[in-house]
C-alpha positions as CSV (number, residue, x, y, z in Angstrom):
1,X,115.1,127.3,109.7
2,X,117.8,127.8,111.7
3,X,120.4,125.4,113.3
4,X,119.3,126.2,116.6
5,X,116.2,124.9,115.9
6,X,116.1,122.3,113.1
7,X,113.5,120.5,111.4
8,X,111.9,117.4,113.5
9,X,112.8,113.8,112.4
10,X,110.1,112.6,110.1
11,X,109.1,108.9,110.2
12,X,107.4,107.0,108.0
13,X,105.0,104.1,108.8
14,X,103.3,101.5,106.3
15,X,99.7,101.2,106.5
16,X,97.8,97.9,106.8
17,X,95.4,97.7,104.7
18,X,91.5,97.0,105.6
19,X,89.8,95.4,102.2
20,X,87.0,93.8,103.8
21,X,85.5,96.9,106.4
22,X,82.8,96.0,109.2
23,X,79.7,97.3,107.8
24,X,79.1,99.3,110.9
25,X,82.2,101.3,110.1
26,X,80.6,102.6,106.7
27,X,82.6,102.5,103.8
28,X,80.8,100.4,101.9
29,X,82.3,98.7,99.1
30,X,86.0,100.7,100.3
31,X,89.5,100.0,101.0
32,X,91.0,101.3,104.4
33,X,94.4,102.0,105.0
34,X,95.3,102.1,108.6
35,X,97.8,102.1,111.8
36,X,97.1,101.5,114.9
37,X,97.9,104.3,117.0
38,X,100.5,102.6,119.4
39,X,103.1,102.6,116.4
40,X,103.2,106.1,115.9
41,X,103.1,107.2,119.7
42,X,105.7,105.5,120.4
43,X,108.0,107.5,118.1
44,X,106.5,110.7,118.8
45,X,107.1,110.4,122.4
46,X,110.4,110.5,121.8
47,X,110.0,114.0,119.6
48,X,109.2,112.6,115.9
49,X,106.6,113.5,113.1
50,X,105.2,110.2,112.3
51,X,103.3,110.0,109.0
52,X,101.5,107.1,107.5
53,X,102.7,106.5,103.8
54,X,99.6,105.3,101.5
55,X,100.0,102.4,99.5
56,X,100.1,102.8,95.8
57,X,98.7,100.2,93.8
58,X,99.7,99.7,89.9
59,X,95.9,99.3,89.1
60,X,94.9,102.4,90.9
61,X,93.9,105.6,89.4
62,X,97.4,107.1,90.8
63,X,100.2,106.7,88.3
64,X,103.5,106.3,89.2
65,X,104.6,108.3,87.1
66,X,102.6,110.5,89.6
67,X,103.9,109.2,92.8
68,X,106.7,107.2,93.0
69,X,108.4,105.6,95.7
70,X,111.4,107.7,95.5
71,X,109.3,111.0,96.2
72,X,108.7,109.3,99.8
73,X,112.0,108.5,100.5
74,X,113.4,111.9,99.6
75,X,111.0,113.5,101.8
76,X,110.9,111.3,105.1
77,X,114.1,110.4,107.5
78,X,113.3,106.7,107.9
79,X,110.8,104.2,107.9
80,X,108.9,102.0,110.2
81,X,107.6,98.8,109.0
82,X,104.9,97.9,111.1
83,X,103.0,94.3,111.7
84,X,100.0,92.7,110.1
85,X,99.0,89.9,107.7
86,X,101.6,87.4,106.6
87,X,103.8,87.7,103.6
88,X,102.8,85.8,100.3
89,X,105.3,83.3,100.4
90,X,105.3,83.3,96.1
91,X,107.9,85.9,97.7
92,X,110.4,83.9,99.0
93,X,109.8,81.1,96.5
94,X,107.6,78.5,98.0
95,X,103.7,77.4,97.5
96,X,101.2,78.5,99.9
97,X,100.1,75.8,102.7
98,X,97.4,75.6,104.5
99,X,98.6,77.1,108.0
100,X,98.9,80.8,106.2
101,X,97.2,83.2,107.0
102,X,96.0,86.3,105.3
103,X,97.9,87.7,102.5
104,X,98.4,90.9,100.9
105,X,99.9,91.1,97.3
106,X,99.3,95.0,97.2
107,X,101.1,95.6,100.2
108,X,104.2,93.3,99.6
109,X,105.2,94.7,96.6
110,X,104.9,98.2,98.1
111,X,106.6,97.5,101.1
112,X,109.5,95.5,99.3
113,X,109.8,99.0,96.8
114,X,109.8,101.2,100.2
115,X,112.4,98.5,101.9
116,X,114.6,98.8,98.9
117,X,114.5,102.3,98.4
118,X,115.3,103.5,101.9
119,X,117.9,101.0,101.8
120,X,119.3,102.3,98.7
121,X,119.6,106.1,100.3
122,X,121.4,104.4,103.6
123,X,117.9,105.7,105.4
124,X,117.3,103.6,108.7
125,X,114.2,101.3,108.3
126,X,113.0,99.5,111.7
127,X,110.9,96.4,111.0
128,X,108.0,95.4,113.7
129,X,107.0,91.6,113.4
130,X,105.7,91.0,109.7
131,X,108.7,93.8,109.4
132,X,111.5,91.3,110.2
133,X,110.0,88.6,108.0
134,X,110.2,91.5,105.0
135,X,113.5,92.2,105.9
136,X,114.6,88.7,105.3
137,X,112.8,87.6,102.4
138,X,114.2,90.9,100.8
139,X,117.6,90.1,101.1
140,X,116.8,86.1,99.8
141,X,116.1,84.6,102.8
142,X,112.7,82.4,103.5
143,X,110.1,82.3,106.4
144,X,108.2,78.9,108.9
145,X,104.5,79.9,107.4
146,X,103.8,78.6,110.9
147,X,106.3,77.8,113.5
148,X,103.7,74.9,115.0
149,X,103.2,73.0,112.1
150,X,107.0,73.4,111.0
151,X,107.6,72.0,114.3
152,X,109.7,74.5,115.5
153,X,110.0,76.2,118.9
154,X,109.2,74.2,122.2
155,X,106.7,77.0,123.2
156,X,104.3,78.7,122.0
157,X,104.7,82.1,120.1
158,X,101.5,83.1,119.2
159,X,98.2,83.2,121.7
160,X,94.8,84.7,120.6
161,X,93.4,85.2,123.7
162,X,95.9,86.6,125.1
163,X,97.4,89.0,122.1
164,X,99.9,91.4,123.5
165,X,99.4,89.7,127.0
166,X,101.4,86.6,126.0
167,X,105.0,86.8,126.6
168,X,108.5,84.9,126.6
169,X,112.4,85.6,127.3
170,X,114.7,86.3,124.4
171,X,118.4,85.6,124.7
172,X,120.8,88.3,123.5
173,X,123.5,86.9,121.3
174,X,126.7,87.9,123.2
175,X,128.6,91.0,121.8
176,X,125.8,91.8,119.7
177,X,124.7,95.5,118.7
178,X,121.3,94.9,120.6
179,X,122.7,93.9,123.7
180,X,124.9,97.1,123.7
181,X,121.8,99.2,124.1
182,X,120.7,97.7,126.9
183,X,123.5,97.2,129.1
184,X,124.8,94.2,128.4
185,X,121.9,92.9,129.2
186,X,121.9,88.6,128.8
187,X,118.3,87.8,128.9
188,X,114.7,89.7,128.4
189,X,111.1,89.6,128.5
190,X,109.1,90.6,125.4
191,X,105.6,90.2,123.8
192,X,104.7,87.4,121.1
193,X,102.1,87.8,118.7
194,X,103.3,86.1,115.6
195,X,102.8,82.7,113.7
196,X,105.8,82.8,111.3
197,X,109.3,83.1,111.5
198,X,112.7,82.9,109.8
199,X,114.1,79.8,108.1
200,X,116.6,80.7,106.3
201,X,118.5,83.9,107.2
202,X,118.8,86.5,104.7
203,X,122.4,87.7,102.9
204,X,124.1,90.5,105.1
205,X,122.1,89.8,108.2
206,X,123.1,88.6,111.3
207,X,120.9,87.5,114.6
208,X,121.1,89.6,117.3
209,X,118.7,88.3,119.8
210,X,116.6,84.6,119.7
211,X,114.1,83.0,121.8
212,X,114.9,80.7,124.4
213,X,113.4,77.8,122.2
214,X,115.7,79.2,119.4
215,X,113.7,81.1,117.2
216,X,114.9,84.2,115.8
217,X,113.8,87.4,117.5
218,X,115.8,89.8,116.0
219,X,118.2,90.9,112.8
220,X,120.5,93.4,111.5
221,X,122.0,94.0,108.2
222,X,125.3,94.7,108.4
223,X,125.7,96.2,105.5
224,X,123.3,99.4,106.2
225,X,123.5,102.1,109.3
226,X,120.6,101.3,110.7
227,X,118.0,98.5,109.5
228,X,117.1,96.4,111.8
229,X,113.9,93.7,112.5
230,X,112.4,92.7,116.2
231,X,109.9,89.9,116.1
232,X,108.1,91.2,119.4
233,X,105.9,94.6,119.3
234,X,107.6,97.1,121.3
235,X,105.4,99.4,120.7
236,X,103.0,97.4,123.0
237,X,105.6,97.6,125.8
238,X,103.7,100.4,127.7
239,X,103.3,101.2,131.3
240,X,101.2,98.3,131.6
241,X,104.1,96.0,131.0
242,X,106.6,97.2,133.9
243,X,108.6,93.9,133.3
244,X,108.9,93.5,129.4
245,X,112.0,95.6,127.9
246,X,112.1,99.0,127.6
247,X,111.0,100.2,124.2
248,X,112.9,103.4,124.6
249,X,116.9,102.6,123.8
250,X,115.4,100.9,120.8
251,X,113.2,103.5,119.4
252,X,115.9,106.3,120.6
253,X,118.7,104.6,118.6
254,X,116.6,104.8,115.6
255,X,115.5,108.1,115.7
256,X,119.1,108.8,116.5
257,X,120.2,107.2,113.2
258,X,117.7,109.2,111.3
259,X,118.5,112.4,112.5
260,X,122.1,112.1,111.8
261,X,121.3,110.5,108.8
262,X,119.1,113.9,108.0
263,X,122.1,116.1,108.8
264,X,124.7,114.2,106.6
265,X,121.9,114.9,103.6
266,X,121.6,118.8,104.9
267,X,125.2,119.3,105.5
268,X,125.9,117.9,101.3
269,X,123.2,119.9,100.1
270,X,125.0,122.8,101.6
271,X,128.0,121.9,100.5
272,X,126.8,121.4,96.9
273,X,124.8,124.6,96.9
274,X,127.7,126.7,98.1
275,X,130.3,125.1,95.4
276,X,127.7,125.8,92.4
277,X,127.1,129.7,93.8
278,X,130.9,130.5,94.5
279,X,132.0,128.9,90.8
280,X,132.7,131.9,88.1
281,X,130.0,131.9,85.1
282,X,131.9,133.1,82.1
283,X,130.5,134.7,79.1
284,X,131.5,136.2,75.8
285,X,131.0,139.2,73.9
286,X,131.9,138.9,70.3
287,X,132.6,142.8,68.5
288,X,133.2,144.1,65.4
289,X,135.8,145.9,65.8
290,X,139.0,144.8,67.6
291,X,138.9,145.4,71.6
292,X,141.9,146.4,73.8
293,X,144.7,143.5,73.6
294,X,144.3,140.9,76.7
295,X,141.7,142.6,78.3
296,X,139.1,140.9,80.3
297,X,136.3,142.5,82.3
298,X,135.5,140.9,86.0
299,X,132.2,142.0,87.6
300,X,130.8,141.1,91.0
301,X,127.1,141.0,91.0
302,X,124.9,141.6,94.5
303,X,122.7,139.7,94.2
304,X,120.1,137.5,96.6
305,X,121.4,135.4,98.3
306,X,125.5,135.8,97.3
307,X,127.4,138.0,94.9
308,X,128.4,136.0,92.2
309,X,131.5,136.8,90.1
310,X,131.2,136.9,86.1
311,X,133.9,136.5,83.8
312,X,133.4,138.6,80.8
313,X,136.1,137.9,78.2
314,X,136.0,140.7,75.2
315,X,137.3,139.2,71.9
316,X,137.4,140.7,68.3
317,X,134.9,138.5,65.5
318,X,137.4,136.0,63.7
């Protein structure tokens, strides 16, 4: 393809996963693996291919030595962690209580492997709700299995009749990278749909963004281009929202990061491709009979896609 019109930014979502499926959806006796559709607009909007990566689970009939995690990250330009059930806090360290929620084992693993692995290659990874909490936990920190009973917060972050209805203002911390997308903004509205939140903040992250009753709302590893974790859903900040923040400088900067991050990886495959065509391959040719004195043969070969050069060095059998 040519540079005038390169490949599209592909992003990578985690599924949820459905165990448990309504019988009137069929799939009797099946496992789902889903995302809702918000997620994945909301990056192609902007000009992305957004694919959903399927979980691979040790005990299924796909080996990993079939599919590994690597094979995802070498083919996708970041990754998008998206919301769901709550994180098995065996995770983090700590016994289950009885204000968790749903857990997925499967999925955790998975999602840490994908985290790691992306992280590893310097790929940007973008963490929606449950996304932040991995993002912590990964890098040692812990999670409130629920911010009520903890007693944190002075407000309410979580209301199930309301879902993406219920909102509150998050504070910018002051000089940080997530207030520089926005203007300098001080102060903004944003969805809250979530139960849990961080305790203890992970190694190499830093909070850019809190609610106004001090929970965290957003963090970013300092140690990576891009990873960073929002609390709220952005991806739920649609036209019907006018007054929440814009999801757009958000998703933009990501996308941003990945597509430079793509041409750093295109531009040293190039360079590595171009160094192994234009080194010499030497060869030798053993005779007989004595050849010429200091004599050595140099041939140019046309060939698809460059000419190669050949060193041919003619010596006499010893």
């Amino acid at each position: 393809m040519s540079s005038s019109n390169p490949r599209k930014v592909i992003i990578g979502l985690s599924p949820r996963i459905l165990r448990q499926v309504p019988e009137e959806l069929g799939f009797r006796g099946k496992t789902l693996q889903y995302l809702e559709q918000s997620m994945a607009h909301c990056a192609m909007r902007l000009g992305a291919v957004a694919v959903m990566i399927p979980t691979v689970e040790r005990s299924s009939d796909i080996s990993r030595w079939e599919v590994a995690t690597q094979d995802y990250v070498a083919l996708l330009d970041g990754l998008i962690l998206q919301g769901g059930a709550d994180i098995d806090p065996a995770v983090y360290g700590e016994e289950r209580s009885t204000h968790l929620g749903p857990i997925d084992a499967v999925r955790d693993r998975f999602e840490l492997e994908l985290l790691r692995a992306f992280a590893k290659a310097n790929k940007p990874v973008l963490g929606v709700c449950r996304g932040l909490q991995l993002i912590n936990v990964a890098y040692g920190g812990t999670l409130y299995q629920d911010l009520e009973a903890a007693g944190v917060g002075s407000h309410a972050h979580r209301m199930a009749d309301l879902y993406d209805e219920h909102t509150h203002e998050v504070d910018f911390v002051q000089g940080s990278w997530l207030q520089s997308i926005y203007g300098d903004a001080r102060r903004a509205r944003v969805n809250s749909i979530h139960h849990q939140g961080v305790k203890k903040l992970g190694t190499n992250l830093v909070v850019e963004a809190t609610a106004t009753d001090g929970v965290i709302e957003c963090i970013r590893h300092t140690r990576c281009t891009f990873m960073l974790g929002v609390q709220w859903h952005p991806e739920f900040h649609d036209s019907r929202f006018p007054s929440l923040l814009p999801t757009e400088p958000l998703m933009s900067a990501f996308l941003d990061a990945a597509a430079e991050r793509r041409k750093e990886s295109v531009m040293a495959e190039a360079s590595a491709t171009a160094a192994t065509r234009s080194a010499p391959v030497q060869h030798s040719i053993t005779f007989t009979a004595s050849p010429p004195r200091d004599v050595s043969l140099y041939f140019v070969f046309m060939s698809a896609p460059v000419s190669r050069m050949v060193l041919i060095t003619l010596s006499s059998e010893t």
